[in-house]
N, C-alpha and C positions, 0 to 999 in steps of 0.2 A: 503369552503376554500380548494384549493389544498397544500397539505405536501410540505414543498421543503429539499432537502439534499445539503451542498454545500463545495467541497472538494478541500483543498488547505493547501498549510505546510507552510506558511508564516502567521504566526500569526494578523500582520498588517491587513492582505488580511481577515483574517477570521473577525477580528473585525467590518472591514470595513464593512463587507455584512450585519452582525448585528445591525450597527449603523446610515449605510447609503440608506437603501432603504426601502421606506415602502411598504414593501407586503402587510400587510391587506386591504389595502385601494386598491389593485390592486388583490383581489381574493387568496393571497396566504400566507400560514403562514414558517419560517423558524424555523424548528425542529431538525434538527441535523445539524451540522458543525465540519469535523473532517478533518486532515491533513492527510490522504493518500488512495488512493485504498482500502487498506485491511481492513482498520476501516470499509471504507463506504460499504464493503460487506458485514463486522460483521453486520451493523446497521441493513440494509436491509435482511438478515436474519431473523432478529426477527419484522423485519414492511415493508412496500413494500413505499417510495414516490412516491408522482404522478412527480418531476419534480427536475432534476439532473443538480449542476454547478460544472465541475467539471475542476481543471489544468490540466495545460499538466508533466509539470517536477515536481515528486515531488518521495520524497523516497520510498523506500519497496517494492510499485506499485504505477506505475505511470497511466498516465489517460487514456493512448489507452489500458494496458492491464485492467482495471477498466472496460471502454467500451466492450472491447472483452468479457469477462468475462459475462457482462451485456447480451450481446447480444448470449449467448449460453444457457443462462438457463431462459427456460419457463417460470417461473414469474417474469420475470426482463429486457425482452428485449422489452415491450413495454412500459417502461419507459421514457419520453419526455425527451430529455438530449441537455444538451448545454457546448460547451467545450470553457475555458475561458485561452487564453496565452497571453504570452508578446512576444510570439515568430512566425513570419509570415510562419510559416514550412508548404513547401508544399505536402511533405508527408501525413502531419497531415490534412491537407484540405481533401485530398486524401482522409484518413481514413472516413473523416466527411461525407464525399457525398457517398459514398460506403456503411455507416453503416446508412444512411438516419441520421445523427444526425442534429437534429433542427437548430441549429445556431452553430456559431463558432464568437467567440467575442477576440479580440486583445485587449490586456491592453496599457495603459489608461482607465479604463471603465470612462463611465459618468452616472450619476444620472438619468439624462432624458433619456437617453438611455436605460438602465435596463427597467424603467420605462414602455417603448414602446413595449420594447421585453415583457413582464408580461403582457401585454393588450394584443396584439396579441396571445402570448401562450394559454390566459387565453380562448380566442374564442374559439380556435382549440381545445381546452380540454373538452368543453362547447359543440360542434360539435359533437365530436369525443363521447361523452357519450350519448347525445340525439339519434344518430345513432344504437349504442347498444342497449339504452334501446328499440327502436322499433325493431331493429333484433329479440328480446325477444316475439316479437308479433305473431300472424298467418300471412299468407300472406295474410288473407282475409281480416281482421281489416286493415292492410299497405294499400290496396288494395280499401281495403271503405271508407279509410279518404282521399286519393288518389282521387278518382274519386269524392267525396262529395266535396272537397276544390281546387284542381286544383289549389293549390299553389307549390313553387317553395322547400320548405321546405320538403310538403307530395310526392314530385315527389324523391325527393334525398334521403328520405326515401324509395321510393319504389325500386329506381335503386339500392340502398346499400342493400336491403333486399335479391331481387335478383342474385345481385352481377355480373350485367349486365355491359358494361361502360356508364357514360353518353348520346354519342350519338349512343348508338346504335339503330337499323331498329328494331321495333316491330309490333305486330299487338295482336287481342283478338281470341281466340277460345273458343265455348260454346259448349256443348252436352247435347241435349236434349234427357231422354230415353222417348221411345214409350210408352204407355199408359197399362198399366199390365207387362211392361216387365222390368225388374232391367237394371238402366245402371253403369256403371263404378265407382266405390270408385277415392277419390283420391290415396291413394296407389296402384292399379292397373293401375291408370294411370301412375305414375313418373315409375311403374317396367317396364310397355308395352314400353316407351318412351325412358328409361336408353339407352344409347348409343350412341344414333342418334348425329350429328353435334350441332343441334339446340339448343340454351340453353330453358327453359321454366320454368314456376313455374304454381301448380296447387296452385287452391283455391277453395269455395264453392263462386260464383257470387249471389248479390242478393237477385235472384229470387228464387234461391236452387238450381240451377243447376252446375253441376263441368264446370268449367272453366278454362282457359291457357293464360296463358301471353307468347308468344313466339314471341323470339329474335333470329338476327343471328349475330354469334360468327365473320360472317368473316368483314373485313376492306376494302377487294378493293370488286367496285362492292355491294354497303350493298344492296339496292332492287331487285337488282338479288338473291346473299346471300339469303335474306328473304324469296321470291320466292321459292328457292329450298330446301330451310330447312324446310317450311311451307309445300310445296306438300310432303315430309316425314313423317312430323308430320300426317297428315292427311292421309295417305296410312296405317298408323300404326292402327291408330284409328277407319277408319272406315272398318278395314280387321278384328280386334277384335272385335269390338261391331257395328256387320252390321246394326242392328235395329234402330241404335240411329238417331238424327235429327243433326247435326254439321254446324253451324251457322260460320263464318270465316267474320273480320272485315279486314278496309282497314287497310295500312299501318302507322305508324307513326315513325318519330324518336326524341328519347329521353322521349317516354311517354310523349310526353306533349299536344297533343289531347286526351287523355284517355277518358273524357265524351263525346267528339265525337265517340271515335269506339264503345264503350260501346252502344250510342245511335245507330249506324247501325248495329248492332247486335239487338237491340231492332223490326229497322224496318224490318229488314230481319225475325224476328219470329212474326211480325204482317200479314206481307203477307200471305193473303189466301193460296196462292198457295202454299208455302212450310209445311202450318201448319202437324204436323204429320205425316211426310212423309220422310221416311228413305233418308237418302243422304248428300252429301256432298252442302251447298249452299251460297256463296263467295256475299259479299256485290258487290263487282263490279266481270263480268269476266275478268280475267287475257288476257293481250294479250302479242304479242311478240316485239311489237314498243318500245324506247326508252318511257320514262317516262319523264312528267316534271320534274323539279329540283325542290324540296323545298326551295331552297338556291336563286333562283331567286323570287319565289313569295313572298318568309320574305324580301328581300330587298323594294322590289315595295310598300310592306307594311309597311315596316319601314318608307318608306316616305311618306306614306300616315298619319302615326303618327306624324311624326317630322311635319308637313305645319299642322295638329291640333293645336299641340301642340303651335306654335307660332301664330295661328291664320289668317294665309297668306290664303286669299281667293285664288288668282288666282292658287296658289302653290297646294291648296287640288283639283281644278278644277285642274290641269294636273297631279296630284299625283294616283288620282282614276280611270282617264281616260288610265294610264299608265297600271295599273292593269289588270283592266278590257280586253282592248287590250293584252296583257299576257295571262289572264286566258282563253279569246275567239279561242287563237291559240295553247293551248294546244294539247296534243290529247286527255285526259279525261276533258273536261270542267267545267261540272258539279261538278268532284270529284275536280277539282283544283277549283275551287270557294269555295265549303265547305269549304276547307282546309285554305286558301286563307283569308276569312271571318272570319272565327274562333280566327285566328292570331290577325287577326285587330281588330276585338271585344276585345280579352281580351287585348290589348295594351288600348285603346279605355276608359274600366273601370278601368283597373290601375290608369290612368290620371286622370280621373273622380273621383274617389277616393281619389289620391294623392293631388289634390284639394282642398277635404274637403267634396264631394260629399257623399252623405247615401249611404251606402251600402245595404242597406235593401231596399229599394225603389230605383229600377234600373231607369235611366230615361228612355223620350219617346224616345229619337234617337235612341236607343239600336237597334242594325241592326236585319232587318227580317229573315228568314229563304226564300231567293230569290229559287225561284223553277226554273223560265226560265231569260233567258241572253237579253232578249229583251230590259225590261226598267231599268235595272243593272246598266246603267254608271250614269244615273239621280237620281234614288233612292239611290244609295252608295254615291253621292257627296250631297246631297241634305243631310245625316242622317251628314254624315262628318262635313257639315258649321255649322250644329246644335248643333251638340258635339262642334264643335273649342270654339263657341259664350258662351255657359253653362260654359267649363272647363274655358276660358278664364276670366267669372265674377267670377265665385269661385277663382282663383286664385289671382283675386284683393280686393274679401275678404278679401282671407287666403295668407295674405304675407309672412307668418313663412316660407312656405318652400324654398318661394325663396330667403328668409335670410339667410338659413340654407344652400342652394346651395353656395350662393354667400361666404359666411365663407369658404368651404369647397373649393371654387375658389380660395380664398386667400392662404390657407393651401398649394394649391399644385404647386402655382406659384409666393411666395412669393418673388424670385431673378428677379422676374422681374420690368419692375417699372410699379405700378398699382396706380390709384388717385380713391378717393371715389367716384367722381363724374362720372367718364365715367366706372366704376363697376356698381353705381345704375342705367346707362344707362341701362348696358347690362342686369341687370336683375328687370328692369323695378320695381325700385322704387325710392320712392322718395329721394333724396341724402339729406337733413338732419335728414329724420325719417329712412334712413338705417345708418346712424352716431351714433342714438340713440343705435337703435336696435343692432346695430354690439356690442357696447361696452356692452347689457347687454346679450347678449348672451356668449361673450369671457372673457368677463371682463376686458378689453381694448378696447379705441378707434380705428382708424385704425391705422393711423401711429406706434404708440406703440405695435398693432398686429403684425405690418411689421416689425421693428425692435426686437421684440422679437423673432421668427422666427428664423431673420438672424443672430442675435447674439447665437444665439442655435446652426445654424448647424456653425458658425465661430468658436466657442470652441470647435467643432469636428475637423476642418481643422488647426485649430492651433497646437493641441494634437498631430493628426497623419500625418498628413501633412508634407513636408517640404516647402511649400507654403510660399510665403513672405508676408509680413500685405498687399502689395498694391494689389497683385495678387486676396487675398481673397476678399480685399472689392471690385473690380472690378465683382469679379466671383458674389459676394450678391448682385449687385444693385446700388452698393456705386457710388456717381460721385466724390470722392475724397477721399485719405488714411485720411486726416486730418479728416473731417467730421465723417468715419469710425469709428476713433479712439477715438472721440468724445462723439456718443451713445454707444462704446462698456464700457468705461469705466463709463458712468453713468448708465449702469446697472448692470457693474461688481464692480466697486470700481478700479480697475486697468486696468491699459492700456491692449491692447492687448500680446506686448513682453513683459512685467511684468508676465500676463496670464502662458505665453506660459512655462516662465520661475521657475516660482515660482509654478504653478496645477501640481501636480502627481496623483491627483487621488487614484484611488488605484494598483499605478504603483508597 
């Protein structure tokens, strides 16, 4: 459970937050409630909340100096805070997005609103602590569950451990010492490296060998960037420790090939040729040609997912011939195919997975490791039909998810007009077993989804709005005010202008 503190000098307002929202049931408890500023600094003096509501006008101190206040002293300015008026001040906005505050909510609040904002918070808090507690870690542990899971969770963990941005240009460096002779601590290493442009993080890899994650800091230009912060790094390293063996993986961005560089780093130290033998030795050499673009072969790949996913023969037949034709015209080909394959694969098991598929038991189509470009466009379209035809039966298995899609379809285009029957078109089920399944998933039919929905955000548009009843039911869906006015009051008990006129909320 997260603390909450919630500050307002209108007694009403305080009861209100006490009587009308349930926290517990949304991760949060409500522990103090006091009518100004100065109280809720006393409070937090003697106990720190995870999560602040706080007025704008209110005696003594009001709430921007509350926040100011908040936000100058060390254990109080990363406090989750949300500012709650009746007043549209754009000053105060001003303040909110300057001081990064969470939300800014205008009175009328509503019930379900609250409600949404505490779900959402409740993630971010949820986030934001898992993050910490792995900062707590080595980078080598961040580093081995990283490369062991090659999930989307241990990647965000490693880029926050770091403190790298998400898409930044990385690659792996190893240093192997020579045989009798000591090579580098990590502390030697971060003091030899202190300075340089490049960002980097050492760890022990492995194998036992000291290892680097190096990134570059700059934005225009990142595999150039990469490039020239990496031939630093490596000037440094092997100018101090001549003896060592220094292994250099290709590039990646955002970490998220990790088991791939890791793996050519592997083959670069299986190579006879390099074994024991001082120097610097680069999985590919560098040259001075423009590079491919990542950002073209994830898309070719992305549709080579999407014509799986739906199972469109002819669609994965030009989907992969698409690619293939890409990776063939590159100028590293080989390295764009790795790259390239990698992508699709793990897109490939997610589906397969999301399915219903074992995870433990990869199937047969699971793509080879292709060495030449010869029989490529056959064998990738050939593994592709294979996978479509497998995810496609699991998927008529396991209809949950495409139930779960379709709800979640509803949820975000509820103003539109949607009918049960060309919904179970689109995601291919049956229209009276997703009738069933819809209501016991929601707890509602559809119709009553859709109207629940639209009477939700109508009690928003009503409140703050100066919208007319015809305006809004037009805007929800409605083919008539009358009709409108019809479902709003049988789920309200009152008409909509009765609503409008008689709800304060906690105005």
């Amino acid at each position: 459970m997260y603390n909450v503190l919630v500050v307002d000098d209108e007694p009403f307002m305080l009861e209100g937050w006490r009587t009308m929202v349930d926290w517990e049931s949304h991760g949060f408890r409500l522990c103090w409630a006091v009518s100004d500023g100065k109280e809720a600094l006393e409070v937090m003096e003697r106990e720190v909340p995870d999560l602040v509501f706080t007025d704008l006008q209110m005696p003594v101190m009001d709430g921007l100096e509350l926040i100011r206040q908040m936000k100058q002293s060390q254990g109080l300015k990363e406090i989750k805070t949300v500012i709650v008026s009746g007043y549209s001040r754009f000053d105060a906005a001003q303040f909110a997005i300057r001081h990064q505050i969470e939300q800014y909510l205008l009175k009328p609040l509503i019930e379900e609103e609250i409600h949404e904002l505490l779900d959402s918070l409740r993630v971010d808090m949820d986030q934001r602590n898992s993050m910490e507690a792995s900062a707590s870690e080595s980078l080598s542990i961040v580093f081995a569950r990283a490369l062991q899971e090659e999930s989307e969770e241990s990647r965000t963990a490693l880029t926050s451990h770091l403190g790298c941005l998400p898409e930044a240009m990385g690659r792996l460096i190893v240093l192997d010492a020579k045989a009798g002779k000591p090579g580098p601590t990590m502390e030697e290493m971060e003091i030899e490296l202190s300075g340089l442009p490049a960002g980097f993080g050492c760890m022990e890899e492995p194998s036992g060998s000291i290892g680097l994650l190096v990134w570059s800091r700059q934005q225009d230009s990142m595999e150039a960037g990469l490039d020239s912060d990496t031939k630093r790094v490596i000037e440094r390293l092997s100018g101090q420790w001549p003896s060592c063996t220094i292994y250099v993986s290709g590039e990646t961005q955002g970490w998220r090939q990790l088991r791939q560089l890791y793996t050519q780093l592997q083959e670069l130290r299986s190579r006879g040729l390099y074994k024991g033998r001082a120097g610097v030795f680069w999985y590919e050499h560098r040259h001075e040609q423009a590079h491919w673009r990542w950002e073209d072969a994830a898309s070719r790949a992305e549709a080579v997912l999407t014509a799986v996913e739906r199972n469109n023969v002819a669609a994965i037949e030009q989907a992969t011939s698409a690619l293939v034709e890409f990776v063939e015209g590159t100028h590293k080909p080989a390295s764009s195919l790795t790259a390239s394959l990698s992508y699709l694969q793990g897109g490939l098991l997610r589906a397969y997975h999301k399915a219903g598929g074992d995870p433990a038991n990869p199937p047969e189509w699971i793509l080879p490791p292709y060495g030449l470009l010869g029989n490529v466009r056959e064998q990738l379209s050939a593994a592709c039909l294979q996978a479509a035809g497998q995810i496609d039966e699991l998927n008529n298995k396991r209809p949950e998810g495409r139930l779960q899609e379709a709800v979640a379809y509803v949820t975000d285009h509820y103003r539109e007009k949607l009918q049960l029957k060309d919904l179970a078109e689109q995601f291919r089920l049956n229209p009276v077993y997703m009738g069933q399944q819809f209501k016991r998933i929601t707890g509602y039919c559809f119709n009553d989804y859709m109207h629940l929905l639209r009477i939700k955000e109508a009690k928003k548009l009503l409140l703050r709005t100066d919208l007319k009843v015809s305006s809004i039911a037009n805007e929800l869906g409605y083919h008539s005010t009358e009709y409108f006015g019809s479902v709003f009051k049988s789920m309200t008990k009152v008409s909509p202008s009765a609503y409008k006129s008689n709800q304060r909320g906690l105005s």
